[in-house]
C-alpha positions in Angstrom: 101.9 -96.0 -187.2 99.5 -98.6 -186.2 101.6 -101.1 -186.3 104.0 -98.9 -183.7 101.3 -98.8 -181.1 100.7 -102.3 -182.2 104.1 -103.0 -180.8 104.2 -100.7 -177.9 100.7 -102.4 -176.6 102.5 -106.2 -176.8 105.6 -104.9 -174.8 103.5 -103.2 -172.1 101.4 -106.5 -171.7 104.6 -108.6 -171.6 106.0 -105.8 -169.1 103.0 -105.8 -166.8 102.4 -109.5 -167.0 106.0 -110.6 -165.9 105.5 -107.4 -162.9 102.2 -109.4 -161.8 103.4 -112.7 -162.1 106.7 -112.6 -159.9 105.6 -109.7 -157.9 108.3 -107.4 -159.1 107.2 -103.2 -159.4 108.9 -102.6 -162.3 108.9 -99.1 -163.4 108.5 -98.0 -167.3 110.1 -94.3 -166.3 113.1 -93.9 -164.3 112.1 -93.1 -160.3 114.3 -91.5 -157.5 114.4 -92.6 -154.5 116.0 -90.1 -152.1 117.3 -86.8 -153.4 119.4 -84.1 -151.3 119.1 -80.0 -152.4 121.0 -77.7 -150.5 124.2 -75.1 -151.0 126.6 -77.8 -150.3 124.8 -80.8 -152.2 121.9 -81.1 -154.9 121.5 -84.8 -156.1 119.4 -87.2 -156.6 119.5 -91.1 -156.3 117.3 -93.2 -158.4 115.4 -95.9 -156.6 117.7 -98.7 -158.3 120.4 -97.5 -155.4 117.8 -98.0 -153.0 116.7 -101.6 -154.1 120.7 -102.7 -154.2 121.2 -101.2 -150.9 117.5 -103.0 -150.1 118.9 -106.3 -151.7 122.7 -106.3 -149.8 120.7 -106.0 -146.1 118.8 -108.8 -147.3 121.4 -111.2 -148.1 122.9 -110.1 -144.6 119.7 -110.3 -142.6 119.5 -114.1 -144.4 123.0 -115.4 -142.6 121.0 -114.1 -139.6 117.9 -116.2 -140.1 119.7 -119.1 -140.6 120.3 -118.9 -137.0 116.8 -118.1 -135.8 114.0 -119.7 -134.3 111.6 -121.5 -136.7 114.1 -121.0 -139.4 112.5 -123.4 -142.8 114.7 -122.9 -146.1 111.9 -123.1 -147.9 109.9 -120.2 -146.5 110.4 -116.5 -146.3 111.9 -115.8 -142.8 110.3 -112.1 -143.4 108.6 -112.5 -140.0 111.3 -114.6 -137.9 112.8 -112.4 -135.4 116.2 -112.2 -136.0 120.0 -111.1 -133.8 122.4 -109.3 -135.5 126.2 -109.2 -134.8 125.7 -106.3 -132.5 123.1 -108.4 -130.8 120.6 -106.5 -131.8 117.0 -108.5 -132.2 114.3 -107.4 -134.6 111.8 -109.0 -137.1 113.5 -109.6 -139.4 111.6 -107.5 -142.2 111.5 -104.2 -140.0 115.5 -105.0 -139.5 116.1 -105.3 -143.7 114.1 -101.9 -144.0 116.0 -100.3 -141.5 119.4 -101.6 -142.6 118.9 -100.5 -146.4 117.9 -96.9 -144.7 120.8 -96.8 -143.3 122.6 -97.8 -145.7 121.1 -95.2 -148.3 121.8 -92.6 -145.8 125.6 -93.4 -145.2 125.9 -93.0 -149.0 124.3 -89.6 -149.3 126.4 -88.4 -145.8 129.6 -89.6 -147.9 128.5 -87.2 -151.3 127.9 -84.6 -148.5 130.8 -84.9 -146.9 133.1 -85.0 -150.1 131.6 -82.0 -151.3 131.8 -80.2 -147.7 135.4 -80.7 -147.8 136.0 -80.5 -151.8 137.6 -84.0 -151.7 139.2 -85.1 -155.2 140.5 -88.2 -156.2 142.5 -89.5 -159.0 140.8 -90.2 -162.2 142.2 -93.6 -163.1 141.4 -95.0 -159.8 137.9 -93.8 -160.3 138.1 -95.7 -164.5 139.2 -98.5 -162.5 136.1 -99.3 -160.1 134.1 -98.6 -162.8 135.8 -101.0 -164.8 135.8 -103.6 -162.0 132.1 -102.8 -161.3 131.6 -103.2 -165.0 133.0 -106.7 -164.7 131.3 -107.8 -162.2 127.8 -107.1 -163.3 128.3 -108.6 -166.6 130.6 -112.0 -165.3 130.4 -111.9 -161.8 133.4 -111.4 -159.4 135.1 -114.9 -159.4 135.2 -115.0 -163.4 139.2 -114.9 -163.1 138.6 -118.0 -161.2 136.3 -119.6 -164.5 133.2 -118.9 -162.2 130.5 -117.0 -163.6 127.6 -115.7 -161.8 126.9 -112.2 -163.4 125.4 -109.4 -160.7 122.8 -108.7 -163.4 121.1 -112.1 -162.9 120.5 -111.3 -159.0 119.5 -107.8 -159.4 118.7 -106.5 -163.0 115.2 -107.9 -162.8 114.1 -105.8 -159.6 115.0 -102.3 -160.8 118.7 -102.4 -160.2 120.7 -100.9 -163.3 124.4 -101.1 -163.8 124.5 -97.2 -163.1 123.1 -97.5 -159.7 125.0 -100.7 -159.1 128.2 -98.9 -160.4 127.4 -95.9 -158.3 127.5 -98.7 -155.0 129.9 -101.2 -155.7 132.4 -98.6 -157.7 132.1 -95.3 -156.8 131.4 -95.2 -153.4 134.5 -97.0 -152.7 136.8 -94.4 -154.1 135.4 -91.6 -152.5 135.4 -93.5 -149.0 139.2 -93.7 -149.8 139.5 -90.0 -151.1 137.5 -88.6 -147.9 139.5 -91.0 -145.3 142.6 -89.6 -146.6 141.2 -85.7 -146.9 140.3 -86.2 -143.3 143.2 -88.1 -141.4 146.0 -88.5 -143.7 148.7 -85.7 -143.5 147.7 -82.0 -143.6 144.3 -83.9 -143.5 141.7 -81.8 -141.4 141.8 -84.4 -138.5 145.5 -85.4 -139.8 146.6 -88.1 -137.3 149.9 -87.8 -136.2 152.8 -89.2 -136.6 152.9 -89.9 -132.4 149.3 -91.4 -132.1 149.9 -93.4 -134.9 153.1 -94.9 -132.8 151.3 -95.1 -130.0 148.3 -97.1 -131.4 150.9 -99.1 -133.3 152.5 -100.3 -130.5 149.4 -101.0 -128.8 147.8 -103.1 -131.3 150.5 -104.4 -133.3 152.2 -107.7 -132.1 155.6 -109.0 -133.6 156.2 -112.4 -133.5 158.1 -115.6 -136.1 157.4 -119.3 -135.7 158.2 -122.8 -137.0 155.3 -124.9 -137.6 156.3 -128.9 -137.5 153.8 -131.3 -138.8 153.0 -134.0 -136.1 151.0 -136.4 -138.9 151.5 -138.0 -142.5 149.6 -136.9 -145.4 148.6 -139.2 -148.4 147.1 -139.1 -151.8 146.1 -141.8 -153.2 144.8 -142.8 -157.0 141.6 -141.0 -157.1 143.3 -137.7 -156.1 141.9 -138.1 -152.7 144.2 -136.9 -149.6 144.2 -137.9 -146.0 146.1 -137.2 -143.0 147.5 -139.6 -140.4 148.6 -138.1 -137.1 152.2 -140.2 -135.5 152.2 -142.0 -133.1 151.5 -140.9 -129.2 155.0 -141.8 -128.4 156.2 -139.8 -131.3 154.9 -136.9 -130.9 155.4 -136.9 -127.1 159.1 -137.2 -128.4 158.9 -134.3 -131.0 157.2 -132.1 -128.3 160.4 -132.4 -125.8 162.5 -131.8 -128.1 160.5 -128.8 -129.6 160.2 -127.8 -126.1 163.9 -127.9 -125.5 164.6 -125.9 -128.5 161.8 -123.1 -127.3 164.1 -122.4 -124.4 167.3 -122.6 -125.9 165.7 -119.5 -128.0 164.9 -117.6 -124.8 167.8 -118.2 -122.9 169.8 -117.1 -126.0 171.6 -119.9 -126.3 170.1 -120.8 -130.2 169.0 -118.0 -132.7 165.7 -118.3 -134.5 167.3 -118.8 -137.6 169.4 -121.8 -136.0 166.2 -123.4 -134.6 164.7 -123.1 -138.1 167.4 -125.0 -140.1 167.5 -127.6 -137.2 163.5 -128.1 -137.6 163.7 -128.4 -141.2 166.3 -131.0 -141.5 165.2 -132.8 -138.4 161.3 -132.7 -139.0 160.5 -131.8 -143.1 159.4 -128.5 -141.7 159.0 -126.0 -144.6 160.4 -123.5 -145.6 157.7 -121.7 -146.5 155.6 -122.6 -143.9 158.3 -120.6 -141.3 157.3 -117.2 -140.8 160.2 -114.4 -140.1 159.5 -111.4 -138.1 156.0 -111.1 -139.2 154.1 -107.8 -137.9 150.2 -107.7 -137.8 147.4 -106.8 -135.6 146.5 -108.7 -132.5 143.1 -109.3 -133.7 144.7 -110.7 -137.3 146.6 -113.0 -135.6 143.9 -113.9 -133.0 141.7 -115.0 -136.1 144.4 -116.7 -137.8 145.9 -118.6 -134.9 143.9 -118.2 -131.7 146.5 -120.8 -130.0 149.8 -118.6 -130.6 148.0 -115.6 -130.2 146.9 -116.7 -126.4 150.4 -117.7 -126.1 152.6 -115.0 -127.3 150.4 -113.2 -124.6 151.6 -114.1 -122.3 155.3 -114.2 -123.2 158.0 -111.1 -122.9 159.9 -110.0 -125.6 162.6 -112.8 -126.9 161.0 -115.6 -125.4 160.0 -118.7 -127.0 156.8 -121.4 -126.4 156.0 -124.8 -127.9 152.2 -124.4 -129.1 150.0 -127.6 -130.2 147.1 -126.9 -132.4 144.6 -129.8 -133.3 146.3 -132.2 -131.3 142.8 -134.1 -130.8 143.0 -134.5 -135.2 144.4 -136.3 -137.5 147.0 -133.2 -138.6 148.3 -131.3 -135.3 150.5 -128.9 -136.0 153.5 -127.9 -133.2 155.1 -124.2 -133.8 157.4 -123.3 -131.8 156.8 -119.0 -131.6 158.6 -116.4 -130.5 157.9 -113.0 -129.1 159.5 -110.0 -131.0 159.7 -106.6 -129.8 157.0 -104.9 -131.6 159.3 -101.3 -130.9 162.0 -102.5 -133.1 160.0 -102.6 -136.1 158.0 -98.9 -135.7 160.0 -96.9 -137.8 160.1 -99.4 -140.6 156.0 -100.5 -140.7 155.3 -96.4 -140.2 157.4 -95.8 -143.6 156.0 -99.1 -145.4 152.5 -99.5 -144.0 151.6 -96.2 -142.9 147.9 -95.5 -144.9 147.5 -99.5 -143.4 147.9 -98.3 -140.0 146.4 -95.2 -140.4 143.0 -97.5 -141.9 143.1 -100.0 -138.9 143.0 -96.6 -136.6 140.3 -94.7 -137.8 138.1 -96.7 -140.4 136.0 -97.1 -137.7 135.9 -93.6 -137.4 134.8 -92.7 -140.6 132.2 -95.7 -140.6 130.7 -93.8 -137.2 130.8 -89.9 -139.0 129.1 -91.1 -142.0 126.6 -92.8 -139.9 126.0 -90.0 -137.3 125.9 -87.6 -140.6 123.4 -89.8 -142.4 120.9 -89.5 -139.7 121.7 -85.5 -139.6 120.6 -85.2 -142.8 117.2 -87.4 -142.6 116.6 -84.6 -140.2 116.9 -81.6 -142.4 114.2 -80.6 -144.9 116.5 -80.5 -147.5 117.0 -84.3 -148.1 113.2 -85.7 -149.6 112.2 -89.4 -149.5 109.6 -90.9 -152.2 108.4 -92.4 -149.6 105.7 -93.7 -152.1 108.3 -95.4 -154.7 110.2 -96.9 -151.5 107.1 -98.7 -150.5 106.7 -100.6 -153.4 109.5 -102.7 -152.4 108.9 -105.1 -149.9 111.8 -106.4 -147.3 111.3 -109.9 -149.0 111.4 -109.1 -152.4 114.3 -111.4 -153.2 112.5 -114.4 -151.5 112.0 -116.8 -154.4 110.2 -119.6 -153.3 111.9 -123.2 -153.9 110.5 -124.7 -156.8 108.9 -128.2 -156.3 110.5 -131.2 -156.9 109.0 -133.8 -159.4 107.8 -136.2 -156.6 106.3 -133.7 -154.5 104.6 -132.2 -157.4 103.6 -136.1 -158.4 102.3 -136.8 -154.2 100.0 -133.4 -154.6 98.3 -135.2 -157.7 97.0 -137.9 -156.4 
């Protein structure tokens, strides 16, 4: 028996010693963090939720800093007064505490909500993101890709667990899903239908095909190393013309798109796979993906086609000639095929606001507790791991 409490002694000092020495306030019991007791929810949420939540508005309030005043890689930007995307300016350590409040909150309003409207959801999906969770904590999230950069190293050693990183990055993902659909889907208790979805379909939606032609020369050469060599500037001003021409032979119907993509690919290499058919997607997708033909289908009516240049000033423009399609003709067919897409694009937003707006409901009501005494413990910086020295600074403070 002495021996036992031999044992147990060594493994507190190691415990405590490697708390004091990286500042860590490692627990030897297992602590909640928030808990929520009432008729339509009793749980509770140990503080390793909490210091993930804690730890993911870190990492965002970091991209922040970057940006900021006084910004030094090498110090904590704790005290740096930050803007977030919704230009929103705070210090940046008041911000972090804020955001993983928030963020704890929204995940208690979504295990209230489920339960307030007895949400299910299938049982493999839910083996799945476990699964997946599993995965990642153990390999990381790019091991398909022979990267490995296992959660557990970034978290583990603060008080996060695999439960209450499963419970984030697993869980809560299917229940989002399950609630969305219990409250828009059909027969859902704000079920969207099937007119508003047309009508924000074809209000946000843009159809549109192109032909992308490559105005330059690509090379590799015996290293493996590629380059790019844009034509001439009497070539291209030819290909343009004739690009040009071809754009209004599509909109005075006088050419079909089809016809304009064989004549591109045998006159100029285009490829293939590089033309895109009567593609259907969100203005904004497109606006992100191709600012230039989204400014110009703009402005273009239905059937009519425009030669766009993109990186002209390079060394690889591109020229597409794009086309406007009528968004109307392809309702019926996206509705069928890409309804719970549409339906996510529409209202996501809504359910991020209601879970928001409910999470700060709840902080109101006695029934949801804080250990406000445990949450302390953890400071807004307590990722910030300071750079270590490098051998010829460490050789310059010697002397």
């Amino acid at each position: 028996m002495r021996l036992f409490h031999k044992v147990i002694a060594a493994c507190l000092a190691i415990v405590l010693a490697a708390s004091v020495a990286g500042c860590v306030p490692i627990s030897l019991t297992k602590e909640w963090g928030y808990k929520y007791e009432d008729k339509t929810l009793t749980k509770q949420y140990d503080i390793g939720v909490y210091i993930y939540n804690l730890y993911l508005a870190y990492n965002q309030a970091s991209s922040y800093a970057e940006k900021a005043k006084g910004y030094k890689a090498s110090e904590s930007f704790a005290d740096l007064t930050i803007k977030d995307d919704d230009g929103k300016k705070a210090v940046a350590k008041d911000w972090i505490k804020d955001k993983a409040e928030e963020n704890m909150l929204e995940a208690i309003a979504l295990d209230y909500l489920c339960k307030k409207n007895k949400v299910t959801w299938d049982k493999s999906a839910m083996e799945s993101a476990e699964q997946t969770a599993k995965d990642s904590w153990e390999m990381g999230p790019y091991a398909a890709y022979g990267y490995y950069q296992p959660i557990r190293d970034e978290v583990e050693k603060y008080g996060v667990s695999l439960e209450s990183y499963t419970y984030l990055a697993g869980k809560a993902g299917v229940k989002q899903q399950a609630l969305f659909t219990k409250l828009y889907d059909k027969d859902g208790v704000e079920e969207v239908s099937d007119k508003e979805l047309t009508d924000y379909f074809l209000k946000n939606y843009t159809a549109y095909s192109y032909i992308p032609v490559n105005l330059y020369t690509s090379s590799t050469d015996a290293d493996g190393n590629s380059s790019s060599k844009k034509f001439s500037k009497k070539k291209i001003k030819n290909i343009k013309s004739e690009l040009e021409a071809l754009a209004e032979d599509i909109s005075n119907g006088d050419t079909t798109f089809k016809k304009a993509s064989e004549k591109c690919e045998k006159d100029y290499s285009a490829s293939s796979s590089d033309i895109v058919t009567e593609k259907v997607s969100t203005k904004e997708e497109l606006k992100s993906s191709n600012a230039d033909i989204s400014k110009a289908l703009s402005k273009l009516s239905n059937g009519e086609a425009k030669l766009v240049v993109v990186g002209e000033s390079g060394d690889s423009p591109i020229a597409y000639v794009a086309v406007k399609n009528n968004v109307k003709d392809y309702v019926k067919a996206q509705l069928e095929s890409e309804r719970t897409s549409i339906l996510q694009n529409m209202k996501s937003e809504d359910l991020t606001d209601l879970l928001k707006k409910t999470g700060k409901e709840l902080k109101k009501k006695e029934a949801l507790t804080v250990n406000q005494g445990v949450i302390d413990k953890y400071p807004a910086d307590l990722f910030y791991e300071k750079p270590e020295e490098t051998t010829a600074e460490t050789t310059s403070a010697s002397k």
